[in-house]
C-alpha positions as CSV (number, residue, x, y, z in Angstrom):
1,X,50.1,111.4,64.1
2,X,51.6,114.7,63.4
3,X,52.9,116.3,60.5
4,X,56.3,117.0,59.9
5,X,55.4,120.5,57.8
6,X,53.9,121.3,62.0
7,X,57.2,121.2,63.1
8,X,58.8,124.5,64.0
9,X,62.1,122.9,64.9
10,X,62.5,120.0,62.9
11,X,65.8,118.6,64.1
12,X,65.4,119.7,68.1
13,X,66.9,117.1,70.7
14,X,65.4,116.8,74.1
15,X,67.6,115.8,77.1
16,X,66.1,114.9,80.7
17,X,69.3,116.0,82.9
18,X,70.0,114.0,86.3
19,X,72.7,113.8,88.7
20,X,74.9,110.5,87.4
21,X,73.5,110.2,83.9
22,X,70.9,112.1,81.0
23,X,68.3,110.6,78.7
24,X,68.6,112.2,75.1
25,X,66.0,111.9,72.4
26,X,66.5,112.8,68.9
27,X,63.9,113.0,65.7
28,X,63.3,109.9,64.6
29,X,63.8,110.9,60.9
30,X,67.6,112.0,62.1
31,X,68.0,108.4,63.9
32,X,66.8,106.4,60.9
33,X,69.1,108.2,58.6
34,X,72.0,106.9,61.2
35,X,71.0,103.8,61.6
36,X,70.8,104.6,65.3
37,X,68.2,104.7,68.6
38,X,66.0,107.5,68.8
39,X,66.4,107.6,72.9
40,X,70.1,107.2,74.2
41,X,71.2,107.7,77.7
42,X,74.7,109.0,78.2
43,X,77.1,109.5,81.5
44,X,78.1,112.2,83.3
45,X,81.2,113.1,82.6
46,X,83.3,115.6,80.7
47,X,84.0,112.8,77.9
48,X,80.7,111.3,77.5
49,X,79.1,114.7,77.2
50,X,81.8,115.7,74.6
51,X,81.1,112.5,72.6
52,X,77.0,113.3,73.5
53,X,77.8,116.3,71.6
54,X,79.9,115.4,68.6
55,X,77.2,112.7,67.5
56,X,74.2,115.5,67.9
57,X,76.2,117.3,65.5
58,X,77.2,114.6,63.3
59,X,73.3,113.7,63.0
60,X,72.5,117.3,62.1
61,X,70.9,118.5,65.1
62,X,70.8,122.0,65.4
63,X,68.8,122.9,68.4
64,X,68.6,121.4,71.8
65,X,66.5,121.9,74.6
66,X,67.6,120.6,78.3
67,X,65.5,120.8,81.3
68,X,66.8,123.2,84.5
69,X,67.5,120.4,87.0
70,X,69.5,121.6,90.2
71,X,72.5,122.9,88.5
72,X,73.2,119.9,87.1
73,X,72.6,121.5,83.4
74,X,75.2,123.7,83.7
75,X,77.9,121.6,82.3
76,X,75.9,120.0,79.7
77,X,74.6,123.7,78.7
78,X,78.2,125.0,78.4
79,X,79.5,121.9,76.5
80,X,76.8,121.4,73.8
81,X,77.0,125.6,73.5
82,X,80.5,125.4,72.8
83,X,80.0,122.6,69.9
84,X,78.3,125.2,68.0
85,X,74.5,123.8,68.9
86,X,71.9,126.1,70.0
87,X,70.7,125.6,73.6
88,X,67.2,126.2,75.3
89,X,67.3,125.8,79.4
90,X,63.5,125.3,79.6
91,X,61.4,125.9,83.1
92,X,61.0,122.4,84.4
93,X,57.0,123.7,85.6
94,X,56.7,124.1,81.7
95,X,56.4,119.9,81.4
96,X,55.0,119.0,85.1
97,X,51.4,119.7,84.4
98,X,51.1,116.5,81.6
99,X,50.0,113.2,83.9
100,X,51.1,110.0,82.2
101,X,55.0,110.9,81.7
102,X,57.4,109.8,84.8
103,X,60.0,107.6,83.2
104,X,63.4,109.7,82.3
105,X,63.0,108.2,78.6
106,X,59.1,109.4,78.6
107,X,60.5,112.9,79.8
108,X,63.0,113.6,76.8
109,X,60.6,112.2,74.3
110,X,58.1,114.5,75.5
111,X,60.7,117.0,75.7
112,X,61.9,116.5,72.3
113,X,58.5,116.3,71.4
114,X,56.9,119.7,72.7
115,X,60.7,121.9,71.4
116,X,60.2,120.4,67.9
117,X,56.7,121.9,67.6
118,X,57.9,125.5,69.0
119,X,55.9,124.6,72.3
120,X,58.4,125.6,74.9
121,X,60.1,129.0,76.0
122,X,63.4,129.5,76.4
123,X,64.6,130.8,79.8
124,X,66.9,133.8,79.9
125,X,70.7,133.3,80.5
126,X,73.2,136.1,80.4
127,X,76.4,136.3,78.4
128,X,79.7,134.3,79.2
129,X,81.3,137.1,80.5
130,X,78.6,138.8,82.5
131,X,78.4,134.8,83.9
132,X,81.9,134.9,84.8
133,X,81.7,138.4,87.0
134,X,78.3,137.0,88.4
135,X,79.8,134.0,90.1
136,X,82.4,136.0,91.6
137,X,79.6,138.8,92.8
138,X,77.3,135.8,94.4
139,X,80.5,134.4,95.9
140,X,81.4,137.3,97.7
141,X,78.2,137.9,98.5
142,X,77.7,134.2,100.2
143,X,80.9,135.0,101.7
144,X,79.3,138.2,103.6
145,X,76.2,137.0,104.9
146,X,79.0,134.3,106.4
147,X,81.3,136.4,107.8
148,X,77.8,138.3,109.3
149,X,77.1,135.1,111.0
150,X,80.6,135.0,112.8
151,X,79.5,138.2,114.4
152,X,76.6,137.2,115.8
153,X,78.7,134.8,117.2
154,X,81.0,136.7,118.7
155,X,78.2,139.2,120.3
156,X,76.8,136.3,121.5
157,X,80.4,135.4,123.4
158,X,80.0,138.6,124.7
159,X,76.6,138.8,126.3
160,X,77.3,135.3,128.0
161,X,80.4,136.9,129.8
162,X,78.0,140.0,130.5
163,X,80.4,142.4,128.1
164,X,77.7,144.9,126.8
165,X,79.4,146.3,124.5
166,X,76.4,146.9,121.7
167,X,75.0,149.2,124.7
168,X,77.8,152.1,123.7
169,X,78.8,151.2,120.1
170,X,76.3,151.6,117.6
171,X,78.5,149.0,115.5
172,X,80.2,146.1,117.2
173,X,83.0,146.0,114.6
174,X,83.4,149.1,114.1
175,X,87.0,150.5,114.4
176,X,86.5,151.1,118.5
177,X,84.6,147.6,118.6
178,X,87.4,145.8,116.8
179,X,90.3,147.0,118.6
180,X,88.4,146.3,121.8
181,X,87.7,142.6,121.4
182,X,91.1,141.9,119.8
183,X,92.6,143.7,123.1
184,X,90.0,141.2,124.5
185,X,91.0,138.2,122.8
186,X,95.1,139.4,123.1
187,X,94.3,138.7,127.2
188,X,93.6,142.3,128.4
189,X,91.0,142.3,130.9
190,X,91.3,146.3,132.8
191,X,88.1,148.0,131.6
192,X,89.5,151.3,131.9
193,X,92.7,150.2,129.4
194,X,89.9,148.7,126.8
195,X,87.8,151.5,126.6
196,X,90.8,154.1,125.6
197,X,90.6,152.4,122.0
198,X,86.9,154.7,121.9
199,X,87.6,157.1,118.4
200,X,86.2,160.7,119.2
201,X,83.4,159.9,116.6
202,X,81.6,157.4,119.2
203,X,79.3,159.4,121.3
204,X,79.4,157.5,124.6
205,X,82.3,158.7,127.1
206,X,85.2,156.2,127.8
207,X,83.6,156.1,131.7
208,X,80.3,154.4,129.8
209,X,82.5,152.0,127.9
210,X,84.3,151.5,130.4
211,X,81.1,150.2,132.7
212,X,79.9,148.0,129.9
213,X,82.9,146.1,129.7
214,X,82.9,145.2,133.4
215,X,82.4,141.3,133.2
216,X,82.6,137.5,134.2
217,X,85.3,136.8,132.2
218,X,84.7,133.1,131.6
219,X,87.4,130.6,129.7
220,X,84.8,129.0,127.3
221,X,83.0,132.3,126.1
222,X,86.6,133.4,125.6
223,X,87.5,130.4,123.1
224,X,84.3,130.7,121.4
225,X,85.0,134.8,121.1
226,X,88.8,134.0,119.7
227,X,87.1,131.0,117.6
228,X,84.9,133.7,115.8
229,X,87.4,136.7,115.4
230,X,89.6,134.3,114.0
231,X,87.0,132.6,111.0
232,X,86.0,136.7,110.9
233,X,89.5,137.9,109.8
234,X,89.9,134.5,107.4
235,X,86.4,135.4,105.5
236,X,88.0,139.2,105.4
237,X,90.9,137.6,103.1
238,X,88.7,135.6,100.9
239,X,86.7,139.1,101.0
240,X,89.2,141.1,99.7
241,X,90.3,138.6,97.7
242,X,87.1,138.2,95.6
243,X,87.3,142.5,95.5
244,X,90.4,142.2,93.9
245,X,89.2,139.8,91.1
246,X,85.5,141.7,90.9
247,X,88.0,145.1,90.0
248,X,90.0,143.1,87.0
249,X,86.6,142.0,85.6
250,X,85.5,145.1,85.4
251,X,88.7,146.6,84.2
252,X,88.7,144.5,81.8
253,X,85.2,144.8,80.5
254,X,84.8,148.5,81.0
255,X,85.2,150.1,77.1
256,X,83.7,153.7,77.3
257,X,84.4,156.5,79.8
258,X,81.7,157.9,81.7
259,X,81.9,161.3,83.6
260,X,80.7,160.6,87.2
261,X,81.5,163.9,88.7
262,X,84.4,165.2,90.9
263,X,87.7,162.7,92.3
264,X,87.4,162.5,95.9
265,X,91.3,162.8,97.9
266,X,93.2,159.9,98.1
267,X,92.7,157.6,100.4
268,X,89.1,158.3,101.8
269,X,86.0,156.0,101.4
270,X,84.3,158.4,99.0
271,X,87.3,157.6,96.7
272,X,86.9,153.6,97.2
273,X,83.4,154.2,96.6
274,X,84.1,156.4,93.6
275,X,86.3,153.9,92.0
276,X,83.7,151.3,91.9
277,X,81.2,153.6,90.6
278,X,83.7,154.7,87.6
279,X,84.5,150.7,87.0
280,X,80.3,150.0,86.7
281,X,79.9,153.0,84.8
282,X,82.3,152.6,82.2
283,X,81.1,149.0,81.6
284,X,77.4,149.9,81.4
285,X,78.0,153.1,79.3
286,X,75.8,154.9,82.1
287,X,75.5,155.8,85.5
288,X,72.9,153.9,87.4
289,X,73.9,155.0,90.6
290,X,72.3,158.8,89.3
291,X,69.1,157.0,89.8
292,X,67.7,157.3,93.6
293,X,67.7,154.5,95.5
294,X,70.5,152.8,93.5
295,X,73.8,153.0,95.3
296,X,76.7,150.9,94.2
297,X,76.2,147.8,95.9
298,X,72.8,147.4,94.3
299,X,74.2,148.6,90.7
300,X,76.9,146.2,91.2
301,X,74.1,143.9,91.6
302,X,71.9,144.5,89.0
303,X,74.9,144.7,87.0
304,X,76.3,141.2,87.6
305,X,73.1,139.8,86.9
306,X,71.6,140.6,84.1
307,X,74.6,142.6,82.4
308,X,74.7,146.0,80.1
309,X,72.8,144.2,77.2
310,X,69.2,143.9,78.0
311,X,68.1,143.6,74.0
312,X,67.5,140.3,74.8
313,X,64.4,141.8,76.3
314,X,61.7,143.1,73.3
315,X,60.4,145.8,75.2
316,X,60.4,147.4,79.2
317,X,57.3,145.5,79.5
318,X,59.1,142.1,78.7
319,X,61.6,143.3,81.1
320,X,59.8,144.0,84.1
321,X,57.8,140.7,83.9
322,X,61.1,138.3,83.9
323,X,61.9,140.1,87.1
324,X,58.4,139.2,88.5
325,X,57.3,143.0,89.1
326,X,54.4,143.2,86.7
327,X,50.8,142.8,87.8
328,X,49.1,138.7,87.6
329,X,46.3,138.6,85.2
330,X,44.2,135.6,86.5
331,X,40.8,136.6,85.7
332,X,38.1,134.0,84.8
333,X,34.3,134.6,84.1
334,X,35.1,138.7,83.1
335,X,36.1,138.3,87.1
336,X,40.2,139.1,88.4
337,X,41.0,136.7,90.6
338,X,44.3,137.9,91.6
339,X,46.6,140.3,90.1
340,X,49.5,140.0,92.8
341,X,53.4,139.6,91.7
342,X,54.2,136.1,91.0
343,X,56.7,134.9,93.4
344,X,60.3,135.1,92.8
345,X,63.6,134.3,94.1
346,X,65.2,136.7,91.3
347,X,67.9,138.1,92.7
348,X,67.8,141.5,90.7
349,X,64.1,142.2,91.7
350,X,65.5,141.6,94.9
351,X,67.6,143.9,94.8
352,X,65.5,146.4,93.3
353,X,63.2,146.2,96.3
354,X,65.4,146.6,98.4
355,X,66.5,149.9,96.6
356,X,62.8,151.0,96.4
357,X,62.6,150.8,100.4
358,X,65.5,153.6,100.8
359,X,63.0,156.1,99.0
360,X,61.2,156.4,101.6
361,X,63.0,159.4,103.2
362,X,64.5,160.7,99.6
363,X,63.8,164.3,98.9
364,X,63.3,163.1,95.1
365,X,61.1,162.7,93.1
366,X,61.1,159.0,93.4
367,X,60.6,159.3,97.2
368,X,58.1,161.7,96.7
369,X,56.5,158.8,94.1
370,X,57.3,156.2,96.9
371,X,55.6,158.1,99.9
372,X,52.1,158.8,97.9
373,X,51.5,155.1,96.8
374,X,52.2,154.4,100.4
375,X,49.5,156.2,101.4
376,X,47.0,155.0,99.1
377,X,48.3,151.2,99.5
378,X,49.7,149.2,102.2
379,X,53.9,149.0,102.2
380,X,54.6,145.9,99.8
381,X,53.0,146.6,97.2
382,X,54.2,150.4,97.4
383,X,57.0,148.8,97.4
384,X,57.1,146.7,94.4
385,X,55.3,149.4,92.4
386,X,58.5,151.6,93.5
387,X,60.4,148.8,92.1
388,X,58.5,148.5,89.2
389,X,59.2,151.8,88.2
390,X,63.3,151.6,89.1
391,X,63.1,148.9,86.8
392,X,61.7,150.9,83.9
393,X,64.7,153.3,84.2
394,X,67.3,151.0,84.4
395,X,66.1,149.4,81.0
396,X,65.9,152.6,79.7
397,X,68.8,153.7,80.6
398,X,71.0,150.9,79.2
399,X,69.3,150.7,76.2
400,X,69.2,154.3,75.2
401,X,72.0,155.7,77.2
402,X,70.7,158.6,78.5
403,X,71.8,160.4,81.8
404,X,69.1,160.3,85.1
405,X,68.1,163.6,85.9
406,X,65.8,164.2,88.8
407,X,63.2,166.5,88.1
408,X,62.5,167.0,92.0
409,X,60.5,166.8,94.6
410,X,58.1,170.0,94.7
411,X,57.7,169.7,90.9
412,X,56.8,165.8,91.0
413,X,54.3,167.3,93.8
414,X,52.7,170.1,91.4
415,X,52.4,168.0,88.9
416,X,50.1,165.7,90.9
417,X,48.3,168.5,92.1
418,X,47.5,169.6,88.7
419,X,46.4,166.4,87.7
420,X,44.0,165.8,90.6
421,X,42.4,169.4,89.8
422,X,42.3,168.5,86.2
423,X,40.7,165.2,87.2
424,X,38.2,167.2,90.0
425,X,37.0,169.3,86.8
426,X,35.7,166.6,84.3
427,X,34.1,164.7,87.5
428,X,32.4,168.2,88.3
429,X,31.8,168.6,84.5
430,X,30.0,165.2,84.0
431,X,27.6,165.7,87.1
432,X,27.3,169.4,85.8
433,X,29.2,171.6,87.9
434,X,31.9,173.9,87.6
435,X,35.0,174.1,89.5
436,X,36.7,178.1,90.2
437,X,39.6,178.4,92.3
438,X,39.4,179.7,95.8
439,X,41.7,182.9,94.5
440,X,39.7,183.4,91.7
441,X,36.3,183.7,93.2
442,X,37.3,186.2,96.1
């Protein structure tokens, strides 16, 4: 039997979380003092997890620690937070290794058990605010890949009817692909009229169009293609609508103002662009979009899912290992085993990697970084060590606030040549040799 002087958190709660009801455990010492159960199970709903929390707080519990089931722990995370108790979301792989414990009232006893002797970790969950802009950001991006979908669907209509239009146009819904398949779907059929809508920026001729959009012009390929344009323009208004709300977020959020450079005119997509960049910038006190690799879409990101504050972290090193970009250390017997990346569906180290790929034709330092692990390694793990190292800056960046500056390309490159000389001289040295340069010697 243990000791209550081994208890780190001496009035901790466990709660198993499920779908239509949760099982809570309290210290037994607490319950006696009530004159209540240990183990209770509680409902679902909005007033039994108010009550749930009004009688942890009336027995003096003061810490809390509910597993991550589905997202069914959201509600009871954000109720019991906003009674004043502390929360822990704990990793549900934390508890699955112990055989013997199936029962949802064995699982918040044991839960209750292993929080109340400091036993558990506490998984990482941003700020209420950053929360807020994050739904919004993964909505519009759900929205996207959706709206993607829908033209697939709609090249699809077009192949079927024998319209090659992705022969000429590099990009289907592009301002020359839109107004053609809306001329399409408005009941124009004359080649010759459709391909007049080509903009002098497409580089095949209006006779080329006008060959690829000789047809069978089929009824049913025609409903499917008016089907698609029309759930395309819808997800454009819950687009733009989910724009509009990311903007006031960020207006709203956005304290300090940060210098990104010159004000594009009015009205061009460098200004749209340069708008958002301003909005991120003067809500993460920086520019991350300085950084190469890092455009705005992945800044906005990174941004929305983790936040400015990253002192929850205690060092880079803590950092870079939540986002599942530090090295394994399984080693057994004096023997690695493996030291790959743990899997993860992070969406930030995502992102990151997907950043690190677009180095590879940077004139940059970073690309120049990017390009010499490629040689030495095979692409994903040149790419995750590209990551790795994005990573670092970012943190550094938000927590010290200092300005990206690219030291370049052909430096980067001497300074790696001066290493491997340096590194070619104590080799030489420790079999006894010298090394003189070619110049030198003639």
């Amino acid at each position: 039997m243990r000791k209550r002087e081994d208890e780190v958190f001496p009035n901790a709660a466990g709660i198993d979380i499920g779908a239509s009801s949760h099982w809570v455990a309290v210290p037994r010492h607490l319950a006696e003092q009530a004159g209540c159960e240990p183990v209770r199970e509680v409902g679902a709903m909005t007033e039994d997890l108010n009550t749930l929390a009004a009688w942890l707080v009336g027995l003096g519990v003061d810490t809390v620690a509910v597993e991550s089931t589905g997202v069914y722990w959201i509600p009871v995370f954000e109720v019991l937070e906003q009674h004043g108790l502390k929360v822990w979301l704990v990793d549900a792989r934390q508890l699955k290794y112990v055989p013997g414990r199936k029962s949802d009232v064995q699982d918040c006893q044991w839960l209750q058990k292993l929080m109340s002797l400091g036993l558990l970790r506490a998984a990482w969950r941003p700020s209420a605010e950053v929360c807020v802009l994050r739904a919004v950001a993964r909505q519009r991006q759900t929205l996207l890949v959706e709206q993607a979908s829908w033209v697939q669907r709609m090249q699809k209509a077009l192949v079927q009817m024998n319209i090659q239009l992705t022969e000429v146009l590099s990009d289907v819904m592009g301002q020359t692909g839109q107004a053609v398949i809306r001329d399409i779907v408005a009941g124009e059929r004359d080649p010759k009229r459709l391909a007049r809508h080509r903009q002098r920026r497409v580089k095949a001729s209006e006779a080329e169009i006008a060959r690829a959009l000789q047809g069978n012009w089929r009824e049913e390929h025609l409903f499917v293609l008016k089907q698609a344009l029309a759930m395309y323009d819808d997800i454009g208004r819950h687009l733009a609508e989910c724009d509009a709300r990311l903007d006031a977020l960020l207006d709203a959020r956005g304290t300090a103002k940060v210098d990104i450079g010159k004000l594009p005119r009015a009205g061009s997509k460098a200004r749209t662009e340069h708008d958002i960049r301003q909005r991120l910038a003067n809500w993460a006190g920086v520019d991350l979009t300085r950084i190469n690799g890092l455009g705005v879409t992945v800044v906005m990101k990174l941004l929305s899912e983790i936040g400015p504050d990253v002192s929850r972290f205690a060092s880079v090193k803590h950092f870079c290992s939540w986002l599942g970009l530090c090295p394994g250390t399984k080693i057994s017997g004096g023997k690695v085993l493996s030291s790959g990346t743990k899997r993860s569906a992070n969406r930030a180290r995502q992102a990151l990697k997907l950043a690190a790929q677009s180095l590879w034709r940077s004139e940059s330092a970073l690309g120049a970084f990017y390009r010499r692990l490629s040689s030495r390694m095979d692409k994903p793990k040149a790419n995750t060590a590209a990551a790795h190292k994005l990573a670092r800056m970012v943190y550094f960046m938000l927590t010290r606030g200092e300005a990206f500056v690219d030291q370049g390309q052909q430096r980067y490159e001497q300074q790696q040549r001066q290493r491997s000389i340096a590194a070619l001289k104590r080799r030489a040295a420790a079999l006894g040799f010298q090394i003189h340069p070619v110049e030198a010697a003639a």
